[in-house]
Residue frames as qw, qx, qy, qz and C-alpha x, y, z in Angstrom:
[[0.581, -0.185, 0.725, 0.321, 74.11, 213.47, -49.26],
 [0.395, 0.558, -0.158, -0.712, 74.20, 213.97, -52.61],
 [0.892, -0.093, 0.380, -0.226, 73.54, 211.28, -54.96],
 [0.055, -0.587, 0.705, 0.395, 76.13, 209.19, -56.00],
 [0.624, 0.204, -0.582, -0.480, 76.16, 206.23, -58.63],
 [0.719, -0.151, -0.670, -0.104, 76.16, 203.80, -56.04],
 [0.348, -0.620, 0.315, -0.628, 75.55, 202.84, -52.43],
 [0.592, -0.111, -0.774, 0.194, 76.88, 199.95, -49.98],
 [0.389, -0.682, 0.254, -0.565, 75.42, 199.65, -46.90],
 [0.505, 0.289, -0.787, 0.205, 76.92, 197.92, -44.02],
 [0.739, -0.323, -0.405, -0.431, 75.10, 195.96, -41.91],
 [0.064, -0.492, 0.818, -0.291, 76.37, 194.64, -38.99],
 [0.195, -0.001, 0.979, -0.050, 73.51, 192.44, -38.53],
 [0.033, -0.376, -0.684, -0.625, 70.55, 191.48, -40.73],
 [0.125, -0.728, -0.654, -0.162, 68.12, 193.92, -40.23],
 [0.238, -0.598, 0.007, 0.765, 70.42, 197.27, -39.45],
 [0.330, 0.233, 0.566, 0.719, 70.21, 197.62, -43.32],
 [0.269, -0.716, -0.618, -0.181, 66.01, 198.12, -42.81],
 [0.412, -0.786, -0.285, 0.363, 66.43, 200.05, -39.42],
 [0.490, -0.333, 0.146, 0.792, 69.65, 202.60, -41.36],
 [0.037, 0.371, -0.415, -0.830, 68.70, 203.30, -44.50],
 [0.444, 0.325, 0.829, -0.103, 65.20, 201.62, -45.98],
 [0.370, 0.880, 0.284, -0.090, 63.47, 204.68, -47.22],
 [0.136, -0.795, 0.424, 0.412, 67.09, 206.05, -48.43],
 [0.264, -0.032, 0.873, 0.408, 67.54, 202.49, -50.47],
 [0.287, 0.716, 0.618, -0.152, 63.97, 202.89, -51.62],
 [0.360, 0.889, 0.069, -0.275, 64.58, 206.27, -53.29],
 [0.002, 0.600, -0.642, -0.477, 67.89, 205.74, -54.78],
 [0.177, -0.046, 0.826, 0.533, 66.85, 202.76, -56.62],
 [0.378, 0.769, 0.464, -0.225, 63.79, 204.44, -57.76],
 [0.191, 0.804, -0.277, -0.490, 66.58, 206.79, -59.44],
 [0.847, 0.444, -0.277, 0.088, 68.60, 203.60, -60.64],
 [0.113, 0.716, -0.644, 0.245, 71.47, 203.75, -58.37],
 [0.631, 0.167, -0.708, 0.269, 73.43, 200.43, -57.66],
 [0.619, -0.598, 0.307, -0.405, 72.51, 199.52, -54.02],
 [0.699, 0.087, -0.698, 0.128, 74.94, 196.59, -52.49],
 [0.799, -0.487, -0.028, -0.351, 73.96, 195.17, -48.90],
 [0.498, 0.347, -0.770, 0.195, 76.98, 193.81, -47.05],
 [0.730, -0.462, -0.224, -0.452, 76.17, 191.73, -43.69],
 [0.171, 0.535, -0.794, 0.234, 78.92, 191.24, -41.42],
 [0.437, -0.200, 0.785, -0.392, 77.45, 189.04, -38.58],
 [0.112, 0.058, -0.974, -0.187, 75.30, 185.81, -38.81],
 [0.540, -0.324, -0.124, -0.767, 72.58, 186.79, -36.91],
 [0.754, -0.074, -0.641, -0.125, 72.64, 183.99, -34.62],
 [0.289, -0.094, -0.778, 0.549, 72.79, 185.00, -31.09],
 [0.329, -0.282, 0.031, -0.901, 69.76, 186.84, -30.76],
 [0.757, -0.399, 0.246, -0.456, 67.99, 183.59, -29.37],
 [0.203, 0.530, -0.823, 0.001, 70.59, 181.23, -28.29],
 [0.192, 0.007, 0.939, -0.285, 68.14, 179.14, -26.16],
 [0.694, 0.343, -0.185, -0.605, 65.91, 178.51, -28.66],
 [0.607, -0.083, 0.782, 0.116, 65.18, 174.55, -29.18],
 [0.626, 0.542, 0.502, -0.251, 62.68, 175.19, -32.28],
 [0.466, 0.859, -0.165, 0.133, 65.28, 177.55, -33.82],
 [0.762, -0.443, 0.209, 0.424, 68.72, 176.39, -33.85],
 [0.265, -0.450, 0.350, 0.777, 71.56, 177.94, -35.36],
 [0.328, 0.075, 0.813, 0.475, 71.57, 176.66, -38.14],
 [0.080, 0.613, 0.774, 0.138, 67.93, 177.23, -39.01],
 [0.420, -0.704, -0.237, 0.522, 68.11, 180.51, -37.40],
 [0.365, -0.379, 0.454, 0.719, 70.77, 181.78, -39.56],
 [0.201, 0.259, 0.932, 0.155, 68.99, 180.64, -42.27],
 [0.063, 0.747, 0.621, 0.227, 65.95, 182.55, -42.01],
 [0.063, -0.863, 0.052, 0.499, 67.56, 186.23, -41.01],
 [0.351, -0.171, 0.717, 0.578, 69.08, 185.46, -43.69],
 [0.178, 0.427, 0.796, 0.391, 66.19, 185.20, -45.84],
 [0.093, -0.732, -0.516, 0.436, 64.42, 188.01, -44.15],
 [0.192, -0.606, 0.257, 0.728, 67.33, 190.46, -45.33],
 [0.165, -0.004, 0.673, 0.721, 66.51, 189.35, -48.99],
 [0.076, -0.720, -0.623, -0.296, 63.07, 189.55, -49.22],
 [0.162, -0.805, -0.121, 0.558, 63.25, 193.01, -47.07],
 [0.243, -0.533, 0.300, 0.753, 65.49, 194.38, -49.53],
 [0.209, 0.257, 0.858, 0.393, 63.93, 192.61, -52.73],
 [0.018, -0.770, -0.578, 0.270, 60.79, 194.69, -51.95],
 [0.098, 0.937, 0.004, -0.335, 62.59, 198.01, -52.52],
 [0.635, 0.768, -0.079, -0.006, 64.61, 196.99, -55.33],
 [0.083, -0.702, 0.702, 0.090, 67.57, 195.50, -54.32],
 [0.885, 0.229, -0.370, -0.162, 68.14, 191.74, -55.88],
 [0.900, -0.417, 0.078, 0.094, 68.94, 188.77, -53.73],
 [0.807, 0.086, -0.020, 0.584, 72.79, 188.92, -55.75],
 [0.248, 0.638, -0.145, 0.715, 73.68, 192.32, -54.04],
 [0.513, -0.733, 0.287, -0.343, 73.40, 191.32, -50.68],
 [0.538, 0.277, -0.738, 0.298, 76.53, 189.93, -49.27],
 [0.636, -0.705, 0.087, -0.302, 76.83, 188.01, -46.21],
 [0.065, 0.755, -0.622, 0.199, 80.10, 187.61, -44.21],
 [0.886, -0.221, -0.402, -0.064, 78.49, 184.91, -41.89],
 [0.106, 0.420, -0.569, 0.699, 80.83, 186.49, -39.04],
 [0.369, -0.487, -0.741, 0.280, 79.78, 184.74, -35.45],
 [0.268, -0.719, -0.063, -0.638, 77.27, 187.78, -33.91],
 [0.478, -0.850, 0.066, -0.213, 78.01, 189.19, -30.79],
 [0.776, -0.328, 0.317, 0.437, 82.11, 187.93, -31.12],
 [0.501, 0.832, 0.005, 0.240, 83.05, 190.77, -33.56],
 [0.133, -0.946, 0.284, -0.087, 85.76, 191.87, -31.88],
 [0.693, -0.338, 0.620, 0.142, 87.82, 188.51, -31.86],
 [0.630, 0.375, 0.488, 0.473, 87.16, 188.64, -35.93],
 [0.002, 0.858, 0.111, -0.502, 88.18, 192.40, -36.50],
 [0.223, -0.306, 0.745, 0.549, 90.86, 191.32, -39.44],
 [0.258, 0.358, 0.868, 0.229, 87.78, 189.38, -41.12],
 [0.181, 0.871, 0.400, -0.218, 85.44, 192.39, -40.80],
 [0.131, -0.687, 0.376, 0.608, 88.01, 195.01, -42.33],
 [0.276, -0.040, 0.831, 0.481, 88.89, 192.22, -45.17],
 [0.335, 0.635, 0.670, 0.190, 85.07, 192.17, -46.22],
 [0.136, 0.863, 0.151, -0.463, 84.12, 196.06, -45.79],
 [0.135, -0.528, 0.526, 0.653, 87.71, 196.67, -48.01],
 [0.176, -0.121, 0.787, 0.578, 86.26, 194.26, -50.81],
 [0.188, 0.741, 0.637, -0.098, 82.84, 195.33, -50.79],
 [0.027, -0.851, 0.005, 0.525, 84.20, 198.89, -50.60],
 [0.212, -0.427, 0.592, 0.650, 86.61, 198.19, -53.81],
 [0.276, 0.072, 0.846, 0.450, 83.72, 196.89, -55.53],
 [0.256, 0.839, 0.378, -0.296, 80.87, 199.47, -55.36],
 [0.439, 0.602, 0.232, 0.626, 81.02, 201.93, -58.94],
 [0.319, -0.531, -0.241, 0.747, 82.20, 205.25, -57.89],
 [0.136, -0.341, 0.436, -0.821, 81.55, 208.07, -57.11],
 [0.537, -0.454, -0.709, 0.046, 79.77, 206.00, -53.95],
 [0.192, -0.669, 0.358, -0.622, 78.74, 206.15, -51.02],
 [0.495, -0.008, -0.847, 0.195, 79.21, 204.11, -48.24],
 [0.438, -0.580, 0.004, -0.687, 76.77, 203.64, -45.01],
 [0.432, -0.095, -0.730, 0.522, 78.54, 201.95, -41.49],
 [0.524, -0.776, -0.352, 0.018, 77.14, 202.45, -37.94],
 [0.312, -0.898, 0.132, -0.281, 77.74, 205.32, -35.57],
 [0.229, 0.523, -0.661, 0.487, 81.33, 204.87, -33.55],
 [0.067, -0.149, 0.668, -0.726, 80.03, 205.12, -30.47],
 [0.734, -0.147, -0.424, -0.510, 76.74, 202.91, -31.20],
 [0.723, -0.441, 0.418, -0.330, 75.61, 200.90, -27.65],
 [0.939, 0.269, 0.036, -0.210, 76.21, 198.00, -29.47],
 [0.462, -0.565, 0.583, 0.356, 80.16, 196.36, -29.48],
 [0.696, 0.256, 0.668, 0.058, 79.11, 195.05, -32.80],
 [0.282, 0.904, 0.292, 0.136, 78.62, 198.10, -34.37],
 [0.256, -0.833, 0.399, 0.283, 82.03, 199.93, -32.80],
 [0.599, -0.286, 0.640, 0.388, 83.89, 196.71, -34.17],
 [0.581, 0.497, 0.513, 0.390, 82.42, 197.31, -37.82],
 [0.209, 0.976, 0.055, 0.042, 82.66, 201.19, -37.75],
 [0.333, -0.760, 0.472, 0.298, 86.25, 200.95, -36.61],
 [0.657, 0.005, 0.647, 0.387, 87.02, 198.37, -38.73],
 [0.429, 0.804, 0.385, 0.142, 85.32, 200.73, -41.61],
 [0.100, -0.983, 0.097, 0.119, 87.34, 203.47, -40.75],
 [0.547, -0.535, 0.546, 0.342, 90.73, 201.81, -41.82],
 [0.653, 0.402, 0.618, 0.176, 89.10, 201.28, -45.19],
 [0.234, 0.749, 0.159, -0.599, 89.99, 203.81, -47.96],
 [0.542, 0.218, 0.659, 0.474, 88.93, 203.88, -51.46],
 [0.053, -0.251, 0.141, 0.956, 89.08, 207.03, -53.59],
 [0.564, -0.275, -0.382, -0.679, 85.33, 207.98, -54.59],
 [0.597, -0.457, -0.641, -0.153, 83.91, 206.61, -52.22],
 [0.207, -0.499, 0.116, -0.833, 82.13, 208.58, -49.15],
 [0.441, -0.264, -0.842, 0.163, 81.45, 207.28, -46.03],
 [0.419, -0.440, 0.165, -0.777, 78.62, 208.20, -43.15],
 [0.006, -0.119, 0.842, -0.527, 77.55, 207.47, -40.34],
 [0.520, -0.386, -0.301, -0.700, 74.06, 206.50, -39.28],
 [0.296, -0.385, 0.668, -0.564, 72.86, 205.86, -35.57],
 [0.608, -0.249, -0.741, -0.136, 70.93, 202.25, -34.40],
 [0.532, -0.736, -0.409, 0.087, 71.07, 201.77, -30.45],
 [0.204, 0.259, 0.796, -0.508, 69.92, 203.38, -28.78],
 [0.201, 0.533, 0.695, 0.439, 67.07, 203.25, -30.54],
 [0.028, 0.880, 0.472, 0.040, 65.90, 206.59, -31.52],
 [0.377, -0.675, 0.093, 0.627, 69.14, 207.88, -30.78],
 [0.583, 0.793, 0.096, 0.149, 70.29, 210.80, -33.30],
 [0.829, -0.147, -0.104, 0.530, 73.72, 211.84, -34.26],
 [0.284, -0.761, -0.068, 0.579, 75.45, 214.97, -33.61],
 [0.118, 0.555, -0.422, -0.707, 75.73, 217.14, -36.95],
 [0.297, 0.281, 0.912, -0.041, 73.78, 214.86, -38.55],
 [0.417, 0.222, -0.118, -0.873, 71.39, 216.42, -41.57],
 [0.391, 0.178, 0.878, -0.210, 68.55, 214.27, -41.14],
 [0.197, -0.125, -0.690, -0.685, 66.62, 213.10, -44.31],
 [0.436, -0.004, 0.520, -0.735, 62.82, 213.40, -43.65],
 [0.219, 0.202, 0.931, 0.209, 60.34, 210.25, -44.39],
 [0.521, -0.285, -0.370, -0.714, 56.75, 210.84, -46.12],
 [0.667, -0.291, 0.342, -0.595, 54.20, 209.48, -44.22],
 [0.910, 0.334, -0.200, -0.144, 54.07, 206.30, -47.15],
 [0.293, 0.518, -0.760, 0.260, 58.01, 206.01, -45.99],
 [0.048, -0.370, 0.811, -0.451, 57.85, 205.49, -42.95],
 [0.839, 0.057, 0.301, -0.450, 54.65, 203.31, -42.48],
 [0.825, 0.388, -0.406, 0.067, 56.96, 201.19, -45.43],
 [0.380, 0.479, -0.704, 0.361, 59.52, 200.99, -43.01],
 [0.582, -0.392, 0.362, -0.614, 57.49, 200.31, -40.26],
 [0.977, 0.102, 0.049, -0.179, 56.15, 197.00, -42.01],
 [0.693, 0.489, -0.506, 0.157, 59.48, 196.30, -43.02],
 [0.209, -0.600, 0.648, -0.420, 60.67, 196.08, -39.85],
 [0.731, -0.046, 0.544, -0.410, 58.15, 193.76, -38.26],
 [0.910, 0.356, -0.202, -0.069, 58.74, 191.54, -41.29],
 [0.437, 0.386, -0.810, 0.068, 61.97, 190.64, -39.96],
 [0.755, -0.518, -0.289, -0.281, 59.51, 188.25, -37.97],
 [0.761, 0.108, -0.431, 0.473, 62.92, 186.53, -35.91],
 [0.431, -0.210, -0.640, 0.601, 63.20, 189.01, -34.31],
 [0.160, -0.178, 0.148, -0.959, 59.93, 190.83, -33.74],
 [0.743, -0.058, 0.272, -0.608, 57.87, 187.65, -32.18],
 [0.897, 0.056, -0.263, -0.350, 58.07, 184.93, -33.84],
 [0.442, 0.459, -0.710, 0.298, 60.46, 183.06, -31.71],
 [0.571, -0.411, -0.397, -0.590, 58.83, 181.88, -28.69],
 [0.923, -0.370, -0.107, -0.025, 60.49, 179.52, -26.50],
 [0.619, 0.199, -0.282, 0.705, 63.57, 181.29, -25.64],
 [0.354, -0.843, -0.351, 0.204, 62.63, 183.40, -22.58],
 [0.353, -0.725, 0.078, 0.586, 65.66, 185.20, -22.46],
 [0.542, 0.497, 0.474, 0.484, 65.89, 186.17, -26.68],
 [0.137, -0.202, -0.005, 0.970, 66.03, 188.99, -28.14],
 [0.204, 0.703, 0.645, 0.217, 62.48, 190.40, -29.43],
 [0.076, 0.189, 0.191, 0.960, 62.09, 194.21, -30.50],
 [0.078, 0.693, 0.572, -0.432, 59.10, 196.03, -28.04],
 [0.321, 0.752, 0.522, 0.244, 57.07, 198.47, -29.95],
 [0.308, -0.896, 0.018, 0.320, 58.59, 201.10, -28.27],
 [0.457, -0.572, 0.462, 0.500, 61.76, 200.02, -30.53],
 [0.391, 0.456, 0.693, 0.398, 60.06, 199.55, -33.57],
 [0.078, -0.929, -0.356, 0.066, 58.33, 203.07, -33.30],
 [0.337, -0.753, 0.354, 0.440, 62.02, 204.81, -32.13],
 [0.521, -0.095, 0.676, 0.513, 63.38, 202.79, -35.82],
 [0.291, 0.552, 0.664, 0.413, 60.64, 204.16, -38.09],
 [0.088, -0.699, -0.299, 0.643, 60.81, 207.71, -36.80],
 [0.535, 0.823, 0.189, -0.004, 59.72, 210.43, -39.30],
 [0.385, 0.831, -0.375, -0.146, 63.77, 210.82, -40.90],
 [0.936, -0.109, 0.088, 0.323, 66.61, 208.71, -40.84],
 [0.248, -0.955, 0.109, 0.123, 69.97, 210.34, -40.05],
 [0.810, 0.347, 0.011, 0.472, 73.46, 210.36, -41.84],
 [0.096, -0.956, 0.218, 0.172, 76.80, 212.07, -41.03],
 [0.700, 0.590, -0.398, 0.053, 79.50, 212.42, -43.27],
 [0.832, -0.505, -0.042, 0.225, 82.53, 210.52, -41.46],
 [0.301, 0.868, -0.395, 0.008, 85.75, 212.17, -41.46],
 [0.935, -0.236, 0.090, 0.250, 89.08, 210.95, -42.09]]
């Protein structure tokens, strides 16, 4: 990827930013390039039977995570958008997801690039934002792919960007800082919580991009 003047990445939910493209947002705004952060979902099913954390609260603090994650490597709380789309019901808001991506996408400087999840990511979340990406076109502005679940999974033609050691130990911590959902949540048996095994598979030594065609 070569670098362009700016770079949106799209999130389906808070903490895909971290897990796509950390050490990739990290060096571009070490150069200066414009980094915007769009967030389609809410983040709010990951522990629905949670008394301590309710929605609301929930929301709330993935919410914070994603700024202070990004804030670290030089992105500023007013360049992350969030859609506040219900999570894990993307596919009933597929109009809403398009609408943002298009007006994020119309508002990054160009020549951009743009970073969406893998088609064919495990995840229905991720299909409904890459498809929905894929209807989106704005002249300058490049678009790739990058893989999430399965975790560890790489993509096919893919030219994979390799981490220093310093990267990826940065991305490591970043991960586990989004606390929500690596532990701190407790009293929801059936939650979602990230095993080391998936933290480890997220911080592997590159992180992987393919242009998308269209």
């Amino acid at each position: 990827m070569k670098t362009p003047k700016s770079l949106l990445v799209v999130a389906p939910h808070p903490d895909d930013e971290a897990i796509a493209a950390h050490a990739l947002v990290a060096r571009l705004r070490r150069r200066g390039v414009a980094v915007q952060v769009l967030v389609v979902t809410d983040g709010r099913a990951s522990h629905p039977g949670s008394a301590a954390w309710p929605r609301a609260r929930l929301v709330a603090e993935r919410r914070r995570e994603t700024r202070a994650a990004m804030r670290r490597i030089g992105v500023a709380a007013g360049a992350v958008t969030f859609l506040n789309l219900p999570d894990g019901d993307l596919a009933a808001h597929a109009g809403k997801v398009r609408h943002g991506i298009g007006r994020a996408a119309a508002r990054v400087r160009r020549p951009a690039a743009a970073l969406v999840p893998a088609i064919d990511d495990d995840h229905a979340d991720h299909r409904v934002v890459a498809a929905c990406a894929a209807q989106v076109a704005v002249p300058g502005l490049r678009w790739f792919a990058y893989p999430v679940w399965p975790a560890g999974n790489r993509l096919p033609g893919a030219k994979p960007m390799p981490l220093t050691a310093q990267e990826r130990l940065a991305k490591r911590h970043a991960i586990r800082r989004y606390a929500t959902q690596t532990g701190r949540i407790t009293d929801d048996p059936a939650g979602f919580t990230m095993t080391r095994a998936q933290i480890a598979a997220f911080s592997r030594p590159q992180e992987c991009f393919v242009a998308v065609r269209r």
